[in-house]
Structure formats: structure tokens, C-alpha cells
ROMI-773421 format. One line per field, with one value per residue: residue number from 0; x, y, z negated of N, C-alpha, C in turn. Coordinates in pm, 1 decimal, padded with zeros to 6 digits. Layout:
num	NUM / ...
nc1	X / ...
nc2	Y / ...
nc3	Z / ...
cac1	X / ...
cac2	Y / ...
cac3	Z / ...
cc1	X / ...
cc2	Y / ...
cc3	Z / ...
//
This chain:
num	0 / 1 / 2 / 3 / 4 / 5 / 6 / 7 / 8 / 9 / 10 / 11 / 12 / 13 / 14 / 15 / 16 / 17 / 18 / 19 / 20 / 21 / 22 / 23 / 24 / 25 / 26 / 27 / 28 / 29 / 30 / 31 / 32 / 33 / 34 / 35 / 36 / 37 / 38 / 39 / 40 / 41 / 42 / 43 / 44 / 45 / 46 / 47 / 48 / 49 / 50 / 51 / 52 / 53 / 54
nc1	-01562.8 / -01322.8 / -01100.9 / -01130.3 / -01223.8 / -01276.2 / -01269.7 / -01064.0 / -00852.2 / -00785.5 / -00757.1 / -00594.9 / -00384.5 / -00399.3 / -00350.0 / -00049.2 / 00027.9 / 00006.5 / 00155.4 / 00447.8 / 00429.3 / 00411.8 / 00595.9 / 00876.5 / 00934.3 / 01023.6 / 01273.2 / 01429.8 / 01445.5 / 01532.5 / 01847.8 / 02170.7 / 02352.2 / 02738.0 / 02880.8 / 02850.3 / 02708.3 / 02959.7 / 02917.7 / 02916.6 / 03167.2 / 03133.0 / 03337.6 / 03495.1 / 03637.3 / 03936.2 / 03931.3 / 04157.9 / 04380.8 / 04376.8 / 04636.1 / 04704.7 / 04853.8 / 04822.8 / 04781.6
nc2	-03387.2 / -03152.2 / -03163.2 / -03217.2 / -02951.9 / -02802.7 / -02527.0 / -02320.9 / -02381.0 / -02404.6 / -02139.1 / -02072.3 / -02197.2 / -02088.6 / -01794.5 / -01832.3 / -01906.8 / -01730.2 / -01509.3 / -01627.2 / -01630.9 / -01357.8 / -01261.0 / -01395.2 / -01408.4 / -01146.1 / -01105.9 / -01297.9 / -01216.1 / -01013.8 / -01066.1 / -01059.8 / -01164.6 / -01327.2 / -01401.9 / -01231.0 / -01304.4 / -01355.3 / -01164.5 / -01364.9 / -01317.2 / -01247.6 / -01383.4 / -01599.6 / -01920.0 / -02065.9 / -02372.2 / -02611.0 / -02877.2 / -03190.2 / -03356.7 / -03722.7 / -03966.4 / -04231.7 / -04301.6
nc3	-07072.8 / -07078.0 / -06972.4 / -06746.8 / -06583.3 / -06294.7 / -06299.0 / -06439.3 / -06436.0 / -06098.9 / -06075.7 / -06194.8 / -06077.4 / -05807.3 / -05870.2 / -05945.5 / -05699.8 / -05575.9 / -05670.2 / -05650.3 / -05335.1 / -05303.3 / -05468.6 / -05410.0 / -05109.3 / -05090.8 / -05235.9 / -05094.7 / -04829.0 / -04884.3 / -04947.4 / -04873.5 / -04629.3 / -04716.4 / -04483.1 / -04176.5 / -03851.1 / -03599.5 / -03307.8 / -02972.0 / -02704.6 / -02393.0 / -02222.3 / -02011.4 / -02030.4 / -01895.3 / -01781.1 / -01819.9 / -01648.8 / -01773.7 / -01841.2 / -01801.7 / -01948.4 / -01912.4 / -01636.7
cac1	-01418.4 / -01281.1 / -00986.6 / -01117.8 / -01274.0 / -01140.0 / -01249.8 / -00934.0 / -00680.6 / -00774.3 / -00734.6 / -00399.4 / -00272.0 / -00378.2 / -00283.8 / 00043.8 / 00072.7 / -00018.1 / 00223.4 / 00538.7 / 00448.8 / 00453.8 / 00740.9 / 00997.2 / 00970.5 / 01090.8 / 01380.1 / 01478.8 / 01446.3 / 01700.5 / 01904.4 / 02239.8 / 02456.8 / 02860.6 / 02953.2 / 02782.0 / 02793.7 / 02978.3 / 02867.2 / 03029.1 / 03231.5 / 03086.4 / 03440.0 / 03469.5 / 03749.5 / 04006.9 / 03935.2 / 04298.1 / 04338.3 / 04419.5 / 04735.8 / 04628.8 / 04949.1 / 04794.6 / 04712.2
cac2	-03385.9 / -03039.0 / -03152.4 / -03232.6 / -02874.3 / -02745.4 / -02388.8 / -02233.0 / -02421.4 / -02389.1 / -02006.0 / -02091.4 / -02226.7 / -01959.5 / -01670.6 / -01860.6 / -01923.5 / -01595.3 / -01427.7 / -01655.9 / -01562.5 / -01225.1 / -01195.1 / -01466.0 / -01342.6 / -01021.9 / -01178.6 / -01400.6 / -01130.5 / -00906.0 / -01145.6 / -01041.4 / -01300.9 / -01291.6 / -01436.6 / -01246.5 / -01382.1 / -01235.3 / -01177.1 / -01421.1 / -01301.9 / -01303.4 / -01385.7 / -01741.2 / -02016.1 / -02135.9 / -02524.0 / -02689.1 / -03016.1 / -03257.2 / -03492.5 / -03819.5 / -04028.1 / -04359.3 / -04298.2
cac3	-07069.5 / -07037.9 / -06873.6 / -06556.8 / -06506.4 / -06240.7 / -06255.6 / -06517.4 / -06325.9 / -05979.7 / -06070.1 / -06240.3 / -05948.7 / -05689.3 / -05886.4 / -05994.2 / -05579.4 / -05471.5 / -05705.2 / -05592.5 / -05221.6 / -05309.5 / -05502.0 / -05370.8 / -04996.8 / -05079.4 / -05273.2 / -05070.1 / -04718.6 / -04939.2 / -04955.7 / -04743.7 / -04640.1 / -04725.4 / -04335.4 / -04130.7 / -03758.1 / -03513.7 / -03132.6 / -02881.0 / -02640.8 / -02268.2 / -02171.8 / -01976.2 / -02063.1 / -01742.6 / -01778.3 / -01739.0 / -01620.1 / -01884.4 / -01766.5 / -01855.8 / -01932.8 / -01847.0 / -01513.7
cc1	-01370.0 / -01120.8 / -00992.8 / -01196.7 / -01222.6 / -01103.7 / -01112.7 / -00833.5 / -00655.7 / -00753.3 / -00622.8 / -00360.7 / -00264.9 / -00309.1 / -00126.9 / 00145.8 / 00101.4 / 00107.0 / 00372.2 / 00512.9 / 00487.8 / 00613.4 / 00910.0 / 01037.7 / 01037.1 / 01210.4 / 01448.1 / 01492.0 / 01535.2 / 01795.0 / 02029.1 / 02293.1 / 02620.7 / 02900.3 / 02856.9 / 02794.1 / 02840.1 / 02951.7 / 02958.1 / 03009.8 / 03184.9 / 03204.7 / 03443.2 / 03627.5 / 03756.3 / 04019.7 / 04097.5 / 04252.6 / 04417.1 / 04549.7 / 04755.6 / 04769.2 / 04941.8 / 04759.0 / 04809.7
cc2	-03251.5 / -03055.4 / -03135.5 / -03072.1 / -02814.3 / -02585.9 / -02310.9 / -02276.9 / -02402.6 / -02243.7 / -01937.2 / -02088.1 / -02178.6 / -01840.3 / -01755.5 / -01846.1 / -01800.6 / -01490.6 / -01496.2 / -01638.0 / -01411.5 / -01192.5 / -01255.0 / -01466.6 / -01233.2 / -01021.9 / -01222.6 / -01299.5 / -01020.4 / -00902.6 / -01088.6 / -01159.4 / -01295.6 / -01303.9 / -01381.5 / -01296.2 / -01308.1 / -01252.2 / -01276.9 / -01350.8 / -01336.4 / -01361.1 / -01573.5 / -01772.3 / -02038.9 / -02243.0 / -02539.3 / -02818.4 / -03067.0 / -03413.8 / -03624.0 / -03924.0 / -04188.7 / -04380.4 / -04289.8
cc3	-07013.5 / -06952.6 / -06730.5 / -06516.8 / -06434.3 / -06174.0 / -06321.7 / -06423.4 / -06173.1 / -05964.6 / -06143.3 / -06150.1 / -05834.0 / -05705.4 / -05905.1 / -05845.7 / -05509.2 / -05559.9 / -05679.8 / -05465.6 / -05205.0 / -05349.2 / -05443.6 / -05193.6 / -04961.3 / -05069.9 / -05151.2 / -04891.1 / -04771.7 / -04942.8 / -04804.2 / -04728.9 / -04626.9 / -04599.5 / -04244.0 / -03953.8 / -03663.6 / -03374.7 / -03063.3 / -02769.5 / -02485.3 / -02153.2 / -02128.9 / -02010.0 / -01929.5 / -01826.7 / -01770.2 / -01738.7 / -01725.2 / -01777.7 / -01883.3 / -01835.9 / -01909.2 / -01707.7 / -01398.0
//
């Protein structure tokens, strides 16, 4: 049964593997992004107290 050999295919599916690692890391590390993020602010918030009309 030549199907089950599994020397052609197991050397399909490395080179097939080894050439999407190669090429779709690059891609995909080129990749800018439209939002990029911006630094926060080391500036602290004044808490207020919240007036709690049930109380």
C-alpha cells in the first residue's frame, strides 16, 4: 500500500513546515499596527469622596 509510506510525506510536511516558519514570522513581525499605544502618564489621580445620597 503506497499510501501508508511515510517517507514522501513526512518530507512534505517538514519542508511545507519549515518554509511557513520561515516566511510567516517575517510577515507577520512587519506587520505595523494602525493604534499604536501611547505611554501612561506618571501623573497620580486626587480620589474625591463620592457623596452617597442614601446615607
Amino acid at each position: 500500500m503506497p499510501q501508508l509510506n511515510p517517507a514522501p510525506w513526512f518530507a512534505i510536511l517538514l519542508f511545507s513546515w519549515l518554509t511557513f516558519l520561515t516566511i510567516i514570522p517575517t510577515k507577520v513581525l512587519n506587520h505595523i499596527s494602525p493604534n499604536e499605544p501611547t505611554p501612561l502618564t506618571t501623573e497620580k489621580h486626587k480620589a474625591q469622596p463620592w457623596d452617597w445620597p442614601w446615607q
